[in-house]
C-alpha positions in Angstrom: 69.2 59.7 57.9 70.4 60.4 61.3 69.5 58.1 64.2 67.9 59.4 66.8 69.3 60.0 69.9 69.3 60.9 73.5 70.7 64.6 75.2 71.5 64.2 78.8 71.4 67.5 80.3 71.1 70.3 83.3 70.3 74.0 82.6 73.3 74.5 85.4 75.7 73.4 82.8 77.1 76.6 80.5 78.1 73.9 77.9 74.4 72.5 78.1 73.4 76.1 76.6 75.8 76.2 73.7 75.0 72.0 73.0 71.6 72.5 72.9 71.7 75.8 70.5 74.1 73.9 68.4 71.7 70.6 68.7 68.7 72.8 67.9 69.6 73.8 64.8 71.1 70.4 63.7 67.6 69.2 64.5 65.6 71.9 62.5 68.2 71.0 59.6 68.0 67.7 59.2 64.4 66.0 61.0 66.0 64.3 63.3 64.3 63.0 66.3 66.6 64.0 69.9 65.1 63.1 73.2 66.0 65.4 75.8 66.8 63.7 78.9 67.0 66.1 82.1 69.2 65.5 85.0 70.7 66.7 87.7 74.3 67.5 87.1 75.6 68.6 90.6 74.3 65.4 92.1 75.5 63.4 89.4 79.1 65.1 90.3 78.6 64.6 94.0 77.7 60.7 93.5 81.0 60.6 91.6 83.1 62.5 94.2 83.8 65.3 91.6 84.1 68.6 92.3 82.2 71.3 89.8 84.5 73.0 87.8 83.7 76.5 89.2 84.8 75.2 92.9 88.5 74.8 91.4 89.6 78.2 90.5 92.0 76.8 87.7 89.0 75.2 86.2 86.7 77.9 86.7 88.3 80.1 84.6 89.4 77.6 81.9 85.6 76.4 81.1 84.8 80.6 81.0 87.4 80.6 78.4 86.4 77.3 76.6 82.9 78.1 76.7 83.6 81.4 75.2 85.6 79.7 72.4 82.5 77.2 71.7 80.1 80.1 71.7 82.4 82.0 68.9 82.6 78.5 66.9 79.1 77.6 66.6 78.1 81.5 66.3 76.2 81.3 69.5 75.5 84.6 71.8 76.9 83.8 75.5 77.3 85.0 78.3 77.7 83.6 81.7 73.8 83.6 84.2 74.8 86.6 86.7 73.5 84.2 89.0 75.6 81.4 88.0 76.1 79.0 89.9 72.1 78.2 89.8 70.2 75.3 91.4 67.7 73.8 88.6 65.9 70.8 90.5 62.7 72.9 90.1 63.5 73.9 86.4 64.4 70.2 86.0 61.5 68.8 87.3 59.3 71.5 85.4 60.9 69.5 82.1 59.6 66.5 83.5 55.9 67.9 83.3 56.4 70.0 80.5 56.9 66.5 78.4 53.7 64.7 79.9 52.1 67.7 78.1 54.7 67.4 74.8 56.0 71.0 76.0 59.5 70.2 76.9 61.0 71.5 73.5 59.3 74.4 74.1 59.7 74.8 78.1 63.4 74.1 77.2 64.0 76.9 74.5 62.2 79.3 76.6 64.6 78.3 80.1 67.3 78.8 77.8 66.6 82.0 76.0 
């Protein structure tokens, strides 16, 4: 049996998307137990001193390509938010109530379909 275990995440976050697909049906497959833990990613960065990937051109395009890749791995749909980059302290703190309420799974699936 698989331990469970903690996902540290942000709905800015592309690679969030295609995790938590990925994690979802691990989940569903095997009973395991994964605690979603929100947080916010660009503050995280900016505490850090690191710049997000999409504010280096280089970069930017590489993690379009990677993610891409991911998707096509895991046999994920994707594509990029047309408003991308997004700001999700709302969405985030809408996790935070969803779970006193044992919606966050749900809340979650819904933010990301």
């Amino acid at each position: 049996m698989i331990k469970p275990f903690e996902f540290y995440f942000d709905f800015a976050s592309p690679y969030t998307f295609i995790a938590h697909k990925e994690i979802r049906r691990i989940e569903n497959e095997n009973s395991i137990k994964i605690n979603y833990m929100p947080i916010l990613l660009g503050a995280l960065l900016k505490s850090a001193g690191i710049k997000p990937n999409m504010d280096i051109p280089i970069k930017g395009k590489y993690m379009i390509k990677d993610c891409k890749l991911w998707a096509e791995k895991y046999n994920i749909e994707f594509k990029f938010n047309s408003y991308f980059p997004i700001i999700t302290l709302n969405l985030m703190r809408c996790v935070l109530v969803a779970e006193k309420k044992s919606l966050a799974k749900n809340f979650i699936d819904k933010v990301f379909d």
